[in-house]
C-alpha positions in Angstrom: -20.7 -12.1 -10.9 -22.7 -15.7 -9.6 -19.6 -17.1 -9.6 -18.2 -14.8 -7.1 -14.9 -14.6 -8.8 -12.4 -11.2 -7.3 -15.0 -8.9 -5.8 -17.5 -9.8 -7.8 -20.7 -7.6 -7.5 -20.0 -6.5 -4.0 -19.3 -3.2 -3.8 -22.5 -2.5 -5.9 -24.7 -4.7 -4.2 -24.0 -3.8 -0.9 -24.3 0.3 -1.8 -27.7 -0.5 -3.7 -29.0 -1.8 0.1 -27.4 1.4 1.9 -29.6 3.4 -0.6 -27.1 4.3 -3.6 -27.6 3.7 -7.5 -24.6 1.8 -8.7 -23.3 0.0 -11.6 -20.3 -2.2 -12.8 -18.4 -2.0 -15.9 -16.1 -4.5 -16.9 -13.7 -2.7 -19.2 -11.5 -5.9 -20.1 -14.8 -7.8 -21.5 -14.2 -6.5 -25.2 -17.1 -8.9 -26.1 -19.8 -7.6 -23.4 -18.3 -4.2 -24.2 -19.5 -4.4 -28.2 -22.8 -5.8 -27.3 -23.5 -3.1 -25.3 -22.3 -0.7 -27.7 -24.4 -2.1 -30.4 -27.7 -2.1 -27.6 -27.3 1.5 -27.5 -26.4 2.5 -30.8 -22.6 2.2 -30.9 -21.7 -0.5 -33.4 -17.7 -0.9 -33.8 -17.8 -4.2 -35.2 -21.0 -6.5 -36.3 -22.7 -8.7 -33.9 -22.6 -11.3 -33.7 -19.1 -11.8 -33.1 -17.8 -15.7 -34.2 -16.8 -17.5 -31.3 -13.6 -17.7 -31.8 -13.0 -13.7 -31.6 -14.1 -13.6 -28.0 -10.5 -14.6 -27.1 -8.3 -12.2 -29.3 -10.1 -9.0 -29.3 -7.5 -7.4 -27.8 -5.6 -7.7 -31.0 -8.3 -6.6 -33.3 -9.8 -3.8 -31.1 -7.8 -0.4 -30.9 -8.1 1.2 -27.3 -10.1 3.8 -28.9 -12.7 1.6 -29.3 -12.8 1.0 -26.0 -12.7 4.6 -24.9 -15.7 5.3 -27.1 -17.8 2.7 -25.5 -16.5 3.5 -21.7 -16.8 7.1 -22.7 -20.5 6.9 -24.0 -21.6 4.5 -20.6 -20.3 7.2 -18.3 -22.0 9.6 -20.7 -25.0 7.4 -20.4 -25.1 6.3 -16.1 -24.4 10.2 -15.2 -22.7 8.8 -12.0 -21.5 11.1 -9.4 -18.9 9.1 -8.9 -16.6 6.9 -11.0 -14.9 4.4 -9.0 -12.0 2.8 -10.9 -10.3 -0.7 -9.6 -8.7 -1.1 -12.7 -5.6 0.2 -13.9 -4.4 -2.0 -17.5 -7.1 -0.1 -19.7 -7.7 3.6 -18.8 -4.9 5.8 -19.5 -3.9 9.2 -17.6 -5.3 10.6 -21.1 -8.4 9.0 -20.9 -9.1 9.6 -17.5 -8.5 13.3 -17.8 -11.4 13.3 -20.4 -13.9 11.7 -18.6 -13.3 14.5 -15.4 -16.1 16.8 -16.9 -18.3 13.9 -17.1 -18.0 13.1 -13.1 -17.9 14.9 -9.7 -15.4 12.4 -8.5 -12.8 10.2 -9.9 -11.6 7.5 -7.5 -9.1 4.8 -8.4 -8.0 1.6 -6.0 -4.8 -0.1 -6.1 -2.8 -2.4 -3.6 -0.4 -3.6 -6.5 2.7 -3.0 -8.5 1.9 0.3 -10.1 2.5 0.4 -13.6 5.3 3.0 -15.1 3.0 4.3 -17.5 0.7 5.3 -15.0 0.8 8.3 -13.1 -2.8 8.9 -11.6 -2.3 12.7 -11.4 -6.0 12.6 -12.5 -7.6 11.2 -10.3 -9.3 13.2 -7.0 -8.4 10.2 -4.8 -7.0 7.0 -4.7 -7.6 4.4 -2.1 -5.7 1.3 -1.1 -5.5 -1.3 1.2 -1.2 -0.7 1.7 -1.1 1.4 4.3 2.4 2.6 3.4 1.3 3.3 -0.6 -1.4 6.0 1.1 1.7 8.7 2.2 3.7 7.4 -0.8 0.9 9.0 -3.3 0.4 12.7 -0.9 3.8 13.0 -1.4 3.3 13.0 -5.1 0.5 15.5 -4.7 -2.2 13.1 -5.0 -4.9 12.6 -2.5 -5.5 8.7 -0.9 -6.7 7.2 2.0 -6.5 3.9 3.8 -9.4 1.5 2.4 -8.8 -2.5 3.1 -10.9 -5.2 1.4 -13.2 -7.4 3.0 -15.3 -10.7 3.0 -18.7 -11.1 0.8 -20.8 -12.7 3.3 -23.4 -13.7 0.5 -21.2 -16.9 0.1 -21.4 -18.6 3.1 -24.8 -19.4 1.6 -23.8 -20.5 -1.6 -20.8 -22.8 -1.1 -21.5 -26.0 1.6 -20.0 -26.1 4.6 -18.1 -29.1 4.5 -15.5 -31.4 7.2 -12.7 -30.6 6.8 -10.9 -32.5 3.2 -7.6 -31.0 3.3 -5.3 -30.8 6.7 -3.6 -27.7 5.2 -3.8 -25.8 1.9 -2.4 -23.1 0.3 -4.2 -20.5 -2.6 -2.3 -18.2 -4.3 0.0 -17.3 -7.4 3.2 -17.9 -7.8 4.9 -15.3 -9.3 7.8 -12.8 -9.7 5.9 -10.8 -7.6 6.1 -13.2 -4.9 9.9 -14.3 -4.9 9.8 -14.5 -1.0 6.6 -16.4 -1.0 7.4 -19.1 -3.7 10.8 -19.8 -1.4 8.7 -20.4 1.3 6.2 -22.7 -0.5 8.9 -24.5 -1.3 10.7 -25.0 2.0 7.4 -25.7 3.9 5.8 -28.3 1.5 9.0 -30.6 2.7 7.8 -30.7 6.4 4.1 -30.0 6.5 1.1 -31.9 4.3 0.0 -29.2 1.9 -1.9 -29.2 -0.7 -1.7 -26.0 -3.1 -3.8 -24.4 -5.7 -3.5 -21.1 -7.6 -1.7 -19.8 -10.8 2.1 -20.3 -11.3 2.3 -24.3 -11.2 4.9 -23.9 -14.0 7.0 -21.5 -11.7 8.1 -24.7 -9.4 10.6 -27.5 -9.7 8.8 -30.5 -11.5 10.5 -32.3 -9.0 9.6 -30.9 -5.9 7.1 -32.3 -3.5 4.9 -28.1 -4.2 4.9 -29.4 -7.6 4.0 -33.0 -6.8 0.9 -31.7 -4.7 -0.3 -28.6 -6.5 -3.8 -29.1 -8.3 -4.0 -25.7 -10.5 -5.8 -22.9 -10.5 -8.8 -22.5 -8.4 -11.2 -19.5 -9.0 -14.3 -17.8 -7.1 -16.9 -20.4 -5.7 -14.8 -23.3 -6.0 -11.9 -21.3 -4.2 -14.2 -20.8 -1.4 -15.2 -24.2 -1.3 -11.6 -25.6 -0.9 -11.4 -22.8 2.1 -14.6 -24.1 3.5 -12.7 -27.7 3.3 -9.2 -27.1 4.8 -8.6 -27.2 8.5 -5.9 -25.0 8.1 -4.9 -22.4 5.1 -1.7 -20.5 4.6 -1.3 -17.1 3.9 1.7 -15.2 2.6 1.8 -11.3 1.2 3.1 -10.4 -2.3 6.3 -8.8 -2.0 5.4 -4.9 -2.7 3.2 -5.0 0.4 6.8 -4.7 2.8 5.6 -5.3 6.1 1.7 -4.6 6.2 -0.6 -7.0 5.7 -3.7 -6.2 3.8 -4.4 -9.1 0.9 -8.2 -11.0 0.6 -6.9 -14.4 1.5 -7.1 -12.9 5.1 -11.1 -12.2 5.1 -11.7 -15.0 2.5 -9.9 -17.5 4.9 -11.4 -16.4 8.3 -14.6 -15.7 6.3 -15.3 -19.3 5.3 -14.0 -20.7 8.6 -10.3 -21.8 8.3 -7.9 -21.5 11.1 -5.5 -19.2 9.2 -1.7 -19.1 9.2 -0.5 -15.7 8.4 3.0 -14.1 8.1 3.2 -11.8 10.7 3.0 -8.0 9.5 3.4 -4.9 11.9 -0.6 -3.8 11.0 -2.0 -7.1 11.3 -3.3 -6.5 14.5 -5.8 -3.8 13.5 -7.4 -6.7 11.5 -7.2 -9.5 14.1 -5.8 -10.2 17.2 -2.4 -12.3 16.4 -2.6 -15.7 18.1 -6.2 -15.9 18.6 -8.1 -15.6 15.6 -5.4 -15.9 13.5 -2.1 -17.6 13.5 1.2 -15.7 12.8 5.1 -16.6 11.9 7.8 -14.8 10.6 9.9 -17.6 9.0 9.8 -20.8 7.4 10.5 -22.6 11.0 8.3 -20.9 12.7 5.3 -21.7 10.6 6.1 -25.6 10.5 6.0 -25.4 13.9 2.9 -23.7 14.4 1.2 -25.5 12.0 2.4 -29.1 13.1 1.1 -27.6 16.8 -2.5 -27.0 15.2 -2.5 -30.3 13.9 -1.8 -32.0 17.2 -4.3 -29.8 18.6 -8.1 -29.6 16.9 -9.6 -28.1 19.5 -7.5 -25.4 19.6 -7.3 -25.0 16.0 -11.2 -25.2 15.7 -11.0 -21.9 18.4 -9.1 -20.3 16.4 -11.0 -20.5 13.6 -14.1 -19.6 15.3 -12.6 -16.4 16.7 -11.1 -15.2 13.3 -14.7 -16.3 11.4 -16.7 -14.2 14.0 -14.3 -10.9 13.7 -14.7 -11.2 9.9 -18.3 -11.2 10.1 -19.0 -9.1 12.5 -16.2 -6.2 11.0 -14.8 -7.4 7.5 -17.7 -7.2 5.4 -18.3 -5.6 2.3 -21.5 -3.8 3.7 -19.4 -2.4 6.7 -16.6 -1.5 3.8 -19.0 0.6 1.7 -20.3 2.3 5.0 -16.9 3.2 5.4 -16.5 4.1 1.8 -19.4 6.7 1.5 -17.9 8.3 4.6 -14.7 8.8 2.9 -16.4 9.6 -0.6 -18.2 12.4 1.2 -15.2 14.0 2.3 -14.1 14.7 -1.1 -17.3 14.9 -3.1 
């Protein structure tokens, strides 16, 4: 959680100072999982585990040993609500058992869903795609429209640096982001860009991406190579069509980089195109922009400014979970 890495702690922090109990499980830490088990009397295997286990539970833990420890902390927290962002662990099967336990079951996705998963239930789902929200009511399954946000806690906890790197890129490179990688490609022949993420592999050893790509970054020391790059690029995974909704957009803006987005038919409910952030729709376009920021600080620097203040002043995750417990008490 001190590391900041995802979301970190902020959905519970920032409902613990609007008044609200709340707690995080992390379902995929087998290890935590067994110590907590065997804190309050639920011993599946010995503790303590040898090291080496810590990184191939998976194979020696069943999933009904997970359910039996999720199942006795739901059992144990009584929460009204059982806010799911997960969706690798917790089966339809599962879930339906732990509906008697809860008022409310709420899951959040904004990613490929999984065929095995059907979320029928669930009371509500929320996610950040606008166009998944009518795509679940037609299925019979409430959602509404919830987008992510910025921790503002780290702007305290990363330096504000000059800026190191004229222009960077963060993010995977994937299958999931066929149009994306093609783009990295194509841009890191005209513009000086440095890249970090997952998917290194995925890229031509050759290639001038591979040539400047530095691995993966995660949590503080992403934000610190925001905090450090004039300008940062931003490009949706494929499944999100034509909406934009991803973190890089409140992470960038957040920590002060003049962002360069591709343009998306929402985007302006977020920010105002052109002045707090930067749009294109093609590979052209954005050397051109980009080149133009270069040649311009001062300009660039205002940009950055505007997007930094409109995060922080809307995109936060304390203004999020306002909005959140107004939706919750919709449907509690």
């Amino acid at each position: 959680m001190s590391q900041r890495f995802g979301t970190s702690d902020a959905y519970s922090h920032n409902l613990k100072k609007l008044g609200h109990d709340a707690q995080e499980i992390i379902t995929n830490d087998d290890y935590l999982q067994i110590k907590w088990a065997h804190e309050n009397g639920i011993k599946p295997l010995p503790l303590p585990l040898p090291r080496y286990l810590n990184y191939g539970l998976n194979y020696i833990l069943d999933y009904d040993w997970r359910y039996k420890i999720i199942k006795a902390q739901v059992e144990k927290i009584k929460p009204d609500v059982l806010y799911i962002q997960e969706y690798n662990i917790l089966s339809d099967g599962f879930i339906a058992k732990l509906k008697p336990l809860v008022k409310l079951i709420v899951g959040q996705v904004a990613s490929p869903i999984p065929i095995h998963r059907s979320y029928k239930y669930y009371d509500l789902i929320l996610t950040s795609f606008p166009h998944f929200v009518e795509r679940f009511r037609k299925k019979g399954i409430k959602s509404e429209y919830f987008r992510l946000a910025f921790d503002e806690r780290i702007l305290k906890e990363v330096n504000l640096f000059d800026p190191k790197y004229e222009v960077t890129f963060i993010g995977g490179i994937s299958k999931a982001h066929r149009h994306g990688k093609e783009l990295i490609n194509e841009v890191s022949n005209h513009l000086p860009i440095e890249l970090f993420g997952y998917g290194k592999n995925a890229l031509d050893p050759l290639s001038i991406a591979y040539k400047h790509h530095h691995g993966e970054v995660w949590g503080l020391e992403m934000y610190k190579i925001l905090a450090q790059s004039r300008i940062t690029l931003n490009r949706h995974v494929d499944i999100a069509e034509n909406y934009a909704n991803n973190m890089r957009l409140f992470e960038a803006t957040g920590m002060g980089a003049c962002l360069v987005t591709d343009w998306k038919e929402n985007l302006h409910t977020l920010f105002e195109p052109e002045k707090e952030v930067v749009t294109y729709r093609c590979a052209d376009e954005l050397v051109e922009k980009v080149t133009y920021l270069l040649e311009n600080d001062k300009e660039c620097q205002k940009i950055a400014r505007a997007g930094q203040k409109r995060t922080l002043k809307e995109h936060t995750y304390q203004n999020r979970m306002k909005e959140l417990l107004e939706i919750l008490d919709e449907y509690i």
